[in-house]
C-alpha positions as a Python dict, from the first residue, in 0.01 Angstrom:
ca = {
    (1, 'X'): (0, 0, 0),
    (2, 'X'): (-337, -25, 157),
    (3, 'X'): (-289, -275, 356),
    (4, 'X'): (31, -158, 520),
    (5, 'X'): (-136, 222, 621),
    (6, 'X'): (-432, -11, 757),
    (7, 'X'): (-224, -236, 991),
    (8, 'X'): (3, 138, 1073),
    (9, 'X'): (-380, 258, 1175),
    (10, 'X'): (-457, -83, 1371),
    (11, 'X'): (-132, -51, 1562),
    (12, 'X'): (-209, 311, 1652),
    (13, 'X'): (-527, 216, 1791),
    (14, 'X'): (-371, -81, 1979),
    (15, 'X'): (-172, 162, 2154),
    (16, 'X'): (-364, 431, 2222),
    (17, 'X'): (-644, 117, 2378),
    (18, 'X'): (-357, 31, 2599),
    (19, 'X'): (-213, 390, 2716),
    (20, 'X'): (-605, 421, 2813),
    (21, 'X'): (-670, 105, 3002),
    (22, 'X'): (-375, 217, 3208),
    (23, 'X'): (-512, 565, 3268),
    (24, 'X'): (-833, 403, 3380),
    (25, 'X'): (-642, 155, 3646),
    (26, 'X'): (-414, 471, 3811),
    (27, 'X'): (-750, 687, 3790),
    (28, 'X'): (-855, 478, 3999),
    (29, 'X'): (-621, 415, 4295),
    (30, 'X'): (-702, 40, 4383),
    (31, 'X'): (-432, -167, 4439),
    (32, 'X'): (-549, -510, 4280),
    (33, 'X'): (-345, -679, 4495),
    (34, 'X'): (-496, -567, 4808),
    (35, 'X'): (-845, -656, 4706),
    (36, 'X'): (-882, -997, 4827),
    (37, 'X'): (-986, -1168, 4473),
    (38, 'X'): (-1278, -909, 4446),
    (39, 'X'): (-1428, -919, 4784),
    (40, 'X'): (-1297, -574, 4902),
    (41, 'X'): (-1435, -405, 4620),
    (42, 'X'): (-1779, -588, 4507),
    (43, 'X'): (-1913, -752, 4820),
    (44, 'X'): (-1751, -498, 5114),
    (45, 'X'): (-1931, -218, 4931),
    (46, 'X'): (-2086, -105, 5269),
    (47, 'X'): (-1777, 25, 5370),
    (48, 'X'): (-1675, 390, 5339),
    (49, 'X'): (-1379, 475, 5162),
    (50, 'X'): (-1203, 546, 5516),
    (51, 'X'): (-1323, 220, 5612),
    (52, 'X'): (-1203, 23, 5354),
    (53, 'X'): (-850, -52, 5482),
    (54, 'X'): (-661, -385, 5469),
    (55, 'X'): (-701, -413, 5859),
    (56, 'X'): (-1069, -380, 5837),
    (57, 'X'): (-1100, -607, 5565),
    (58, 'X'): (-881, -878, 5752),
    (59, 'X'): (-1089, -837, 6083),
    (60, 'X'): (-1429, -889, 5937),
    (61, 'X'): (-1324, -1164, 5713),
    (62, 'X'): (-1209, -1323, 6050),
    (63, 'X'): (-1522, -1238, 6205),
    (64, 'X'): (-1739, -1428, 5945),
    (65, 'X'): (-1481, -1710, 5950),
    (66, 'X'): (-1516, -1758, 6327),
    (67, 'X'): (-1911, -1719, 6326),
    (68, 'X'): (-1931, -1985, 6069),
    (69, 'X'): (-1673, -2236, 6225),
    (70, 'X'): (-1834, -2186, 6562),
    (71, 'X'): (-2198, -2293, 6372),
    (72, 'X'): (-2040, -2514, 6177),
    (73, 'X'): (-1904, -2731, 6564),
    (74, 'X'): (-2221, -2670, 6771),
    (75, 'X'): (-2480, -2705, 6520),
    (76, 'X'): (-2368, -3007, 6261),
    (77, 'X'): (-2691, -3174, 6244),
    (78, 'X'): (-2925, -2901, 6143),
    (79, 'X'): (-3004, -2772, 5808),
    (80, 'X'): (-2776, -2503, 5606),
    (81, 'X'): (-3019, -2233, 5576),
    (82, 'X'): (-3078, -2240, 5929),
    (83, 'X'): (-2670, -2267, 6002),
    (84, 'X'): (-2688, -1947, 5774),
    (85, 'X'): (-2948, -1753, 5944),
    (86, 'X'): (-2732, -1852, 6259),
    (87, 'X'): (-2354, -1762, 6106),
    (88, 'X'): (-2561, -1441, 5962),
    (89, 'X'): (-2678, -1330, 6270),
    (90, 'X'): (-2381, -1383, 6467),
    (91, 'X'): (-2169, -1210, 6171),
    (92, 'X'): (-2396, -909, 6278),
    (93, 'X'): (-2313, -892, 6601),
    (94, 'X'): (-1978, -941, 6540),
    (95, 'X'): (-1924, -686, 6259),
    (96, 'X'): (-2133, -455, 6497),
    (97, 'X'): (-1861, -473, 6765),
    (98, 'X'): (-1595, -326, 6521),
    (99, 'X'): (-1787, -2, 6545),
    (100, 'X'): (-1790, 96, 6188),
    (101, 'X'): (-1993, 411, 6078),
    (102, 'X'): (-2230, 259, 5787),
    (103, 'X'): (-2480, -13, 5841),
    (104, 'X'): (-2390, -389, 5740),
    (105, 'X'): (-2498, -520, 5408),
    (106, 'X'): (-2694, -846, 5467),
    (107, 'X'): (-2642, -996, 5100),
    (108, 'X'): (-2252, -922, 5121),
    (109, 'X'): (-2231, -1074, 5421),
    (110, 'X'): (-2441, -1403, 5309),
    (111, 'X'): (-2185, -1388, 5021),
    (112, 'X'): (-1894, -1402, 5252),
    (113, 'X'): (-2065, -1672, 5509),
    (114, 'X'): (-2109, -1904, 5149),
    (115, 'X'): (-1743, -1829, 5060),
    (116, 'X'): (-1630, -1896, 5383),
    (117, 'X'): (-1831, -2259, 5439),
    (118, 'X'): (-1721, -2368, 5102),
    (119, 'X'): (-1312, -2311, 5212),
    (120, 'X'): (-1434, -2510, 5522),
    (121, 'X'): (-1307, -2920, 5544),
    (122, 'X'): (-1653, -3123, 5520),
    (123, 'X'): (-1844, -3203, 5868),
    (124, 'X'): (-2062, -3484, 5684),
    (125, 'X'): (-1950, -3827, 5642),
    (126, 'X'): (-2096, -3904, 5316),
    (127, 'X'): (-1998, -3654, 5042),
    (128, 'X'): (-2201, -3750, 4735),
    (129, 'X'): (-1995, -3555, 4484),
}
């Protein structure tokens, strides 16, 4: 008898931890799938709230992606930090034409460069993996 009013209690429990995981995702109003595998959220935190729109998000992914391709052509021989220092500063400039309101977030946007050069094909010849 026990046991069966301890597994009613363990399924009452189960449900009310579901019922509040689901009030804590629509409390929140993010749509997961617009949140680009966790780089809208965690490493666009600069962004205001207004800011924070799929359009935005597309345009400054695209803005690091070109930086880093265009660093990756012209500059193959050099070291990657430099290359990085390069993409970073050119991501800047780049964001900085968008004319958002807040300040850009250097360690988000190194983040994003790195994410962005791994997703790239390989420019060296001899991959020692």
């Amino acid at each position: 008898m026990g046991i069966i009013v301890f597994q009613y209690i363990l399924i009452v429990l189960l449900i009310i931890g579901i019922a509040y995981f689901i009030y804590l995702i629509k409390d929140n109003e993010e749509n997961v799938k617009d949140d680009y595998y966790g780089i809208t959220y965690t490493l666009l935190r600069f962004l205001d709230n207004e800011e924070a729109t799929t359009e935005n998000i597309k345009k400054i992914l695209r803005v690091v992606y070109n930086c880093v391709s265009f660093v990756e052509e012209n500059f193959k021989n050099e070291d990657n930090l430099e290359k990085e220092e390069k993409a970073l500063s050119l991501a800047k400039e780049g964001i900085g034409n968008l004319d958002f309101n807040t300040d850009i977030d250097e360690e988000s946007l190194v983040c994003i460069i790195r994410i962005a050069t791994a997703l790239m094909k390989p420019t060296k010849d001899d991959l020692n993996i």
